[in-house]
C-alpha positions in Angstrom: -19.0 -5.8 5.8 -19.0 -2.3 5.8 -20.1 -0.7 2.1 -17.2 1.6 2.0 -15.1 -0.8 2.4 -16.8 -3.2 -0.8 -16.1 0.4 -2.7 -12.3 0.7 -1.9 -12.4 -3.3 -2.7 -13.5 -3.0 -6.0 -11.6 -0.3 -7.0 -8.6 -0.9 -9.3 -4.9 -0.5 -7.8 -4.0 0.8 -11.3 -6.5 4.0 -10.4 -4.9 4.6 -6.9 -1.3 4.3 -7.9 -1.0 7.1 -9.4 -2.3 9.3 -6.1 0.4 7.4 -4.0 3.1 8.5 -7.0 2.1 12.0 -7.1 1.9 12.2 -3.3 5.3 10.7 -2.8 6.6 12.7 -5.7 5.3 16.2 -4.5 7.7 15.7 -1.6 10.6 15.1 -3.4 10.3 11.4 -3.5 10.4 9.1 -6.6 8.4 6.4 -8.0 11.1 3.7 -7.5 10.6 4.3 -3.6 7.0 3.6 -4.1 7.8 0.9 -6.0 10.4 -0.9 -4.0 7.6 0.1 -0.8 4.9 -2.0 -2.6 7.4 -4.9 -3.5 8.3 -5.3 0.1 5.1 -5.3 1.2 3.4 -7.5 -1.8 6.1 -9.4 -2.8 6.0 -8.6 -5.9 8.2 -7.5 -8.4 7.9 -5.1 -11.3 6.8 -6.9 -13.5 3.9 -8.3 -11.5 3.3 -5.1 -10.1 3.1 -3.6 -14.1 0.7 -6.9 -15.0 -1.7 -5.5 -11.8 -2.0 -2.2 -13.1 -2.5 -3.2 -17.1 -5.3 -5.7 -15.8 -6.5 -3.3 -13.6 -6.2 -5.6 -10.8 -9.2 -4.1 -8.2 -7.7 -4.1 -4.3 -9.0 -7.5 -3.2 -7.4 -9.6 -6.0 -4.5 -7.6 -5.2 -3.6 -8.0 -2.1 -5.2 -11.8 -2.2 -2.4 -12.3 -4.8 0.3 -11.3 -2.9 2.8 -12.4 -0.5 2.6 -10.1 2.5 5.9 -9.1 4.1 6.4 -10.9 7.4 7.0 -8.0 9.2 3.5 -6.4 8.5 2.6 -6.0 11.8 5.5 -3.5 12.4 3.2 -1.2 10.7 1.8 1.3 13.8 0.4 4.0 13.8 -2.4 6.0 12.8 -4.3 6.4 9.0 -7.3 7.9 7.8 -8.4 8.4 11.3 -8.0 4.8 12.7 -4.6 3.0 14.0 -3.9 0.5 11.5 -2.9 -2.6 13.8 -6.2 -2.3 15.4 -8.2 -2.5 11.9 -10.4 -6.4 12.4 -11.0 -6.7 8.6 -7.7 -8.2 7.3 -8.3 -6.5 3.9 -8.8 -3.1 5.0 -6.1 -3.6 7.3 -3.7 -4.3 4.2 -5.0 -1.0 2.3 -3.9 0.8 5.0 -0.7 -0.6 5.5 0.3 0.7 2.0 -1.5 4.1 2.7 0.6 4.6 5.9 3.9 3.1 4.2 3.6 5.3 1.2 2.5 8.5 4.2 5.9 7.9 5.6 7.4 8.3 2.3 5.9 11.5 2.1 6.7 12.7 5.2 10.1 12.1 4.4 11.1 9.4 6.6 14.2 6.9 5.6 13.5 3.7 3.4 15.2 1.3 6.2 12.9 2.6 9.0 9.9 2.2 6.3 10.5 -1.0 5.5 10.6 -2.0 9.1 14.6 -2.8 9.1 
């Protein structure tokens, strides 16, 4: 396993979440779009999603807690350098998705197209 990925692992969600707010926010979006974007690709609802981020959930319990949407592997394109359906370590893979989900947000692109409708 690559030791940058154990790093992004281990940190919390709670300590990222604010980045994809303030990202999303900065382009005029709100933090109910990047809410419902992480329900639909967790499956969780807000009041799991709060109970992540007071128990500091790091990324691995995270995303081995939730229920992945089953259109995941709608999610193309490129992140951080490297195009996410071609990412081999399933975890990584998943970080990524909600990087590039919450990137679309910012970038302005409609919630149905997002969500993979």
């Amino acid at each position: 396993m690559n030791p940058n990925n154990t790093r992004v692992y281990r940190m919390s969600f709670a300590s990222v979440y604010p980045h994809y707010l303030a990202k999303a926010e900065k382009k005029g979006r709100t933090k109910a779009e990047v809410d419902e974007i992480i329900f639909w690709l967790t499956g969780y609802n807000a009041e799991t999603l709060q109970q992540h981020i007071d128990n500091k959930t790091d990324f691995e319990n995270f995303f081995a807690q939730a229920q992945l949407h089953p259109n995941v592997s709608k999610i193309t394109g490129v992140i951080c350098g490297y195009r996410v359906e071609d990412i081999e370590d399933k975890l990584m893979q998943q970080v990524r998705y909600l990087d590039k989900l919450i990137d679309e947000l910012a970038k302005g692109k409609a919630m149905e197209k997002i969500l993979r409708k």
